[in-house]
C-alpha positions as CSV (number, residue, x, y, z in Angstrom):
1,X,-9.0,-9.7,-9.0
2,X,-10.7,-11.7,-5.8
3,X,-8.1,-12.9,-4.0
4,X,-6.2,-11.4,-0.8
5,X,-2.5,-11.8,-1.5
6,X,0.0,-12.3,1.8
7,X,4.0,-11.5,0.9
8,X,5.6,-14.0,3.2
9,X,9.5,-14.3,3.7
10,X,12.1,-14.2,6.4
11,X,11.1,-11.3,8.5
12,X,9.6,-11.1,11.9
13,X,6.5,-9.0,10.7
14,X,5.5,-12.5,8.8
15,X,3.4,-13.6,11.2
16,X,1.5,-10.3,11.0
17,X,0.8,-10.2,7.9
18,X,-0.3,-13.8,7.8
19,X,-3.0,-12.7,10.6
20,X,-3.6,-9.6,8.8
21,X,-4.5,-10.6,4.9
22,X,-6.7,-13.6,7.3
23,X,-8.8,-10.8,8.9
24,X,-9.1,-9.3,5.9
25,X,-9.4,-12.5,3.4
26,X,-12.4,-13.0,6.2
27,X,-14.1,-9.7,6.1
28,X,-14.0,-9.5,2.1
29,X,-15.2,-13.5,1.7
30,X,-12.7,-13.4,-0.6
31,X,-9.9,-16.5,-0.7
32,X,-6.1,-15.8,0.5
33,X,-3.1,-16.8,-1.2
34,X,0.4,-17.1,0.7
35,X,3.0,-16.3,-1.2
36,X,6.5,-16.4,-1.3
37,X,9.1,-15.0,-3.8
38,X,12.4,-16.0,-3.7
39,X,14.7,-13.7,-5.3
40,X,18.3,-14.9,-5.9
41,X,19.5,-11.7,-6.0
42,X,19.9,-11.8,-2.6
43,X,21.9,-14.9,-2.2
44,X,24.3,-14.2,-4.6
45,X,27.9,-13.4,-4.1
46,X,30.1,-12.5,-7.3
47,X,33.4,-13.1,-7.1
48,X,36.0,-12.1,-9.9
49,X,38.6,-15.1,-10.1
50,X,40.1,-12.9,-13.3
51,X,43.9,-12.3,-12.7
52,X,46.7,-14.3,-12.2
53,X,45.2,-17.0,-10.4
54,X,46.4,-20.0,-12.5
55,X,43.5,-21.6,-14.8
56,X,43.2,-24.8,-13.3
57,X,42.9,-22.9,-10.0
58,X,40.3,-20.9,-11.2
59,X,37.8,-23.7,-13.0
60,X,38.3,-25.8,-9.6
61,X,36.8,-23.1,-7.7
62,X,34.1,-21.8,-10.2
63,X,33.3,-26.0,-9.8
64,X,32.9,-25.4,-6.1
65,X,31.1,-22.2,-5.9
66,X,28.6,-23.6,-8.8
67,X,28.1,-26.6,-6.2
68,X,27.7,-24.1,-3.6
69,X,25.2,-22.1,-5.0
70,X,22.9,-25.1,-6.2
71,X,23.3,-26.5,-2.7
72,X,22.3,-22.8,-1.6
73,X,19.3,-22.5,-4.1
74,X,17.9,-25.8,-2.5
75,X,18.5,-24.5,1.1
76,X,16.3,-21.2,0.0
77,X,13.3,-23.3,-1.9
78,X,13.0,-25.7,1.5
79,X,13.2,-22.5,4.1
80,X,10.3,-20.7,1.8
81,X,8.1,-23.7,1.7
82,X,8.5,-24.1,5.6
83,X,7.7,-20.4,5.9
84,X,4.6,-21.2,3.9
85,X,4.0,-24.2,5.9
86,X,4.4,-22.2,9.3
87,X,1.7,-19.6,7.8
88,X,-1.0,-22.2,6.7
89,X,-1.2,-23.6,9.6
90,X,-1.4,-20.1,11.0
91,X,-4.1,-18.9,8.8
92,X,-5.9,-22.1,9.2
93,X,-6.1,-21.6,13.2
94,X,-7.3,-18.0,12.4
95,X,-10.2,-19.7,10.4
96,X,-9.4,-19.6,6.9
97,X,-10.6,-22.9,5.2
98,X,-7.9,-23.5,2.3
99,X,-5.3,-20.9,1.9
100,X,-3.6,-21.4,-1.7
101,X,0.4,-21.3,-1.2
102,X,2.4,-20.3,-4.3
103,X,6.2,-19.9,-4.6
104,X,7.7,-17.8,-7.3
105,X,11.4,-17.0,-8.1
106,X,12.5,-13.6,-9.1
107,X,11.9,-9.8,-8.4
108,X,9.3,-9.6,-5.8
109,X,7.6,-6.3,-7.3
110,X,7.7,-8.3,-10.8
111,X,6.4,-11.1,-9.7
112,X,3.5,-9.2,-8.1
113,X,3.3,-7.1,-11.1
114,X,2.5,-10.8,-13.5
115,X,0.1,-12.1,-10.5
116,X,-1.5,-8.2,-10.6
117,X,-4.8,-9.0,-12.0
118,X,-6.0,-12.0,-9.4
119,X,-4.9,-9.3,-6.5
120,X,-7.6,-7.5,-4.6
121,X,-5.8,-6.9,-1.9
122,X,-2.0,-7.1,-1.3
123,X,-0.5,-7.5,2.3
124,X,3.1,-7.0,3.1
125,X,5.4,-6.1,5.6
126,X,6.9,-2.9,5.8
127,X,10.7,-4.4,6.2
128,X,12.0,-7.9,4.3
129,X,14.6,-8.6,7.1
130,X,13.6,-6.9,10.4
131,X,11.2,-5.4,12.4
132,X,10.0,-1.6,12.4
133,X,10.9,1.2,14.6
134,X,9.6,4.8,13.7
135,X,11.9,7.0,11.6
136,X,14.0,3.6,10.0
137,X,14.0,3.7,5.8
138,X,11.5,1.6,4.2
139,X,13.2,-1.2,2.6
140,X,13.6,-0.5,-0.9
141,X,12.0,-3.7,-1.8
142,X,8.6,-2.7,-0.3
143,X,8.9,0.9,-1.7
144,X,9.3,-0.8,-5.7
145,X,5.9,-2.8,-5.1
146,X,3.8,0.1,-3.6
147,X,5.1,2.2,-6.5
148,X,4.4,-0.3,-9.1
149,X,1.5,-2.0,-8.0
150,X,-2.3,-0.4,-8.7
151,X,-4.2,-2.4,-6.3
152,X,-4.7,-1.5,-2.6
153,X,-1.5,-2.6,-1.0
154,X,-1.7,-3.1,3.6
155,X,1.7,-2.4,4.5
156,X,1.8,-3.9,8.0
157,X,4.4,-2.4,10.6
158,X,4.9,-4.9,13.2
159,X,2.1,-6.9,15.2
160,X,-1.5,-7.4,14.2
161,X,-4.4,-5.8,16.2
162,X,-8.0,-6.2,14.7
163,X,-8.7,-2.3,13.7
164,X,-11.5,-1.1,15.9
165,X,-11.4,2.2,14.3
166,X,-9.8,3.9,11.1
167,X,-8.4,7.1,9.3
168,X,-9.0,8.4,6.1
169,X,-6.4,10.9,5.4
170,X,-8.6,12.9,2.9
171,X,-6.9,16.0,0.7
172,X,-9.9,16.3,-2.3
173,X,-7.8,14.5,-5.0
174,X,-8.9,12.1,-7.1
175,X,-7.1,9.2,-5.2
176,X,-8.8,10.1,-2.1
177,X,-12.5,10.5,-3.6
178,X,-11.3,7.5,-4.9
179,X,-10.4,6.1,-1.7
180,X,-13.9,7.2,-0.7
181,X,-15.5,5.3,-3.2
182,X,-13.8,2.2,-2.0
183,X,-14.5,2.4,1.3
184,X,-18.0,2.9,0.8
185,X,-18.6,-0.1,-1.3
186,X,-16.3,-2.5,0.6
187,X,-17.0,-4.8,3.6
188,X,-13.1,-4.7,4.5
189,X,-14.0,-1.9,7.3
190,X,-18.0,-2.2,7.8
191,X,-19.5,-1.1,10.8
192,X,-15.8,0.5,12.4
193,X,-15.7,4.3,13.0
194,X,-14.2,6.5,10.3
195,X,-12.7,9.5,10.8
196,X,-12.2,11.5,7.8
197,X,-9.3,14.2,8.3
198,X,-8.0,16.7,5.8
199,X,-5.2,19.2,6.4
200,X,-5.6,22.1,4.8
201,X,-6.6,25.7,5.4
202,X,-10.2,26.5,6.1
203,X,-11.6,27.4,3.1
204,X,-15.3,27.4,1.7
205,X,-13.8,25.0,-1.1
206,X,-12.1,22.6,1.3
207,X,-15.5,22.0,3.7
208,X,-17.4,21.2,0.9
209,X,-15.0,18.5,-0.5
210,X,-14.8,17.3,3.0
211,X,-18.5,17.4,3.4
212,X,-19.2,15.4,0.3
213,X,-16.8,12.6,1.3
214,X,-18.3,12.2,5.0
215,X,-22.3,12.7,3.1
216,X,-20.9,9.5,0.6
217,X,-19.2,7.2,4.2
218,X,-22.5,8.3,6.1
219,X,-24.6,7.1,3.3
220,X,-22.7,3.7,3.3
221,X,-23.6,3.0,6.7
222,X,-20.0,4.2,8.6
223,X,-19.9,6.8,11.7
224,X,-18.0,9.5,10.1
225,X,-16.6,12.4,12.2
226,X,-15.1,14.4,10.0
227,X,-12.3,17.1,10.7
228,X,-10.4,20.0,9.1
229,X,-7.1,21.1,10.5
230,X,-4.7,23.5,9.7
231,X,-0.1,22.4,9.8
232,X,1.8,20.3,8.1
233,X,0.3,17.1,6.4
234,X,2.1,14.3,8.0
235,X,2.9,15.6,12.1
236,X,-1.2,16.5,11.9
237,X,-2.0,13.2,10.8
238,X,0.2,11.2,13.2
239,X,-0.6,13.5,16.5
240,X,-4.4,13.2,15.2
241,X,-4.3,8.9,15.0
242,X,-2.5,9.0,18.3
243,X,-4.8,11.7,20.3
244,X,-8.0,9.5,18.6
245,X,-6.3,6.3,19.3
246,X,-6.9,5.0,15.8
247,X,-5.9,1.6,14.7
248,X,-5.5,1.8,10.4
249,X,-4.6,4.7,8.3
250,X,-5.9,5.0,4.8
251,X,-4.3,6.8,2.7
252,X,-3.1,7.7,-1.4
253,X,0.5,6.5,-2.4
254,X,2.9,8.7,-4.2
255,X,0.7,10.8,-5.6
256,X,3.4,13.4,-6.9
257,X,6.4,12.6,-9.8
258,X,9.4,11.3,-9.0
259,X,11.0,14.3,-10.0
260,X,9.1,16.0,-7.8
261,X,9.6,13.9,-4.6
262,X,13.4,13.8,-5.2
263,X,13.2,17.6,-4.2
264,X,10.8,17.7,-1.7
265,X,10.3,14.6,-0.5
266,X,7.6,12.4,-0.4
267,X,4.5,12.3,2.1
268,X,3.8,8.5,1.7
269,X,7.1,7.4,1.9
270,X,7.9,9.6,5.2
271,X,4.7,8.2,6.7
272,X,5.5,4.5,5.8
273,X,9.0,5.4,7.4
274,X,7.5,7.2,10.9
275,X,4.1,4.4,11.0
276,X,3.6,2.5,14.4
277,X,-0.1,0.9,12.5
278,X,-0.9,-0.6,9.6
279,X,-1.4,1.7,6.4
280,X,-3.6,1.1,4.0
281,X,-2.5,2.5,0.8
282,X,-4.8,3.3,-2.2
283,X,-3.3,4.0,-6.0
């Protein structure tokens, strides 16, 4: 688990993820892999020639789309080694000495899911086809990995912009102590600002967990202003970033059942849908 993993593929946030698992590769000393997963599911059109179509008909054109679909494999292999290509030599202007390039075929969250244990940190873009506005869907693709995947996953928006600053969106569970624990002993964000915000009412309980977290960041070395503030979870957090002008959010993912979000929905996933900065998200 000491490598920083970048999911590249056809989507214009590509580029920023290259630049982002770099900066981060850089900061942990840790090397980066590029990769790409090419899942067939996605080229594939099934046709039924069942029917009255005559049988020589039919075994001409299963011939042809069988051609078709080799000749279409070969297209996808060559455009995801370019991609990897484009992104080495990106990485390698940023800096990086030897990024590793891997190409896998198959399901992109079970391909991450066998490559799990060399991950220490994952970066991906938050759409596999286009670029983000606020309030668009998360593509389902991304939404199977962060639910699968127990390693700290950077889900990256759009552009890249070296954080200056972060946000740790802190509610007393286990994830987040968690979360503090991580940041503590990491590099990834030493020496940038931290502000640690809970949403919650203002309760004797709530300060102290708040208060422990900041003591742990302060002892680490970080700046820590620290913050309690009553409303919803995810409109406080996003006017909070913006009024503080904060590049990275931290956060826990999915941290309720499924059942569960399916009737109230589900805080991470209406962040990842409403983010203009990267998330960093903690399991």
């Amino acid at each position: 688990m000491n490598k920083v993993f970048a999911c590249i593929g056809a989507m214009q946030s590509s580029a920023a993820v290259c630049d982002s698992a770099s900066w981060a590769s850089k900061r942990l000393g840790t090397p980066m892999v590029l990769l790409h997963v090419l899942d067939r599911s996605e080229n594939v059109t099934e046709l039924d020639l069942s029917g009255n179509i005559g049988l020589g008909s039919r075994e001409h054109l299963l011939d042809e789309l069988a051609a078709l679909d080799e000749k279409r494999g070969r297209l996808a292999i060559e455009a995801g080694r370019a991609m990897l290509d484009a992104a080495a030599q990106r990485a390698l202007s940023s800096g990086i000495e030897a990024p590793a390039l891997m190409q896998r075929h198959g399901n992109l969250a079970e391909s991450l899911g066998e490559l799990e244990a060399d991950i220490r940190l994952l970066v991906i873009g938050l759409h596999s086809t286009h670029s983000h506005n606020p309030g668009m869907p998360v593509g389902s693709h991304v939404e199977s990995v962060i639910r699968t995947m127990h390693r700290p996953i950077l889900v990256i928006p759009g552009e890249f912009r070296e954080p200056q600053s972060l946000m740790l969106a802190f509610d007393g569970s286990a994830t987040t102590q968690k979360g503090v624990e991580m940041l503590a002993a990491s590099p990834l964000f030493r020496g940038l600002p931290c502000h640690l915000v809970m949403v919650g009412a203002e309760t004797d309980a709530n300060h102290a967990l708040l208060d422990g977290a900041r003591d742990r960041l302060q002892q680490a070395g970080f700046e820590v202003t620290a913050v309690l503030k009553a409303g919803e979870v995810e409109p406080v957090l996003h006017a909070y970033q913006a009024d503080n002008s904060i590049d990275l959010m931290v956060m826990g993912a999915y941290g309720h059942s499924r059942i569960r979000q399916l009737l109230v929905g589900s805080t991470t996933r209406n962040m990842l849908n409403n983010t203009r900065t990267p998330l960093l998200l903690l399991r």
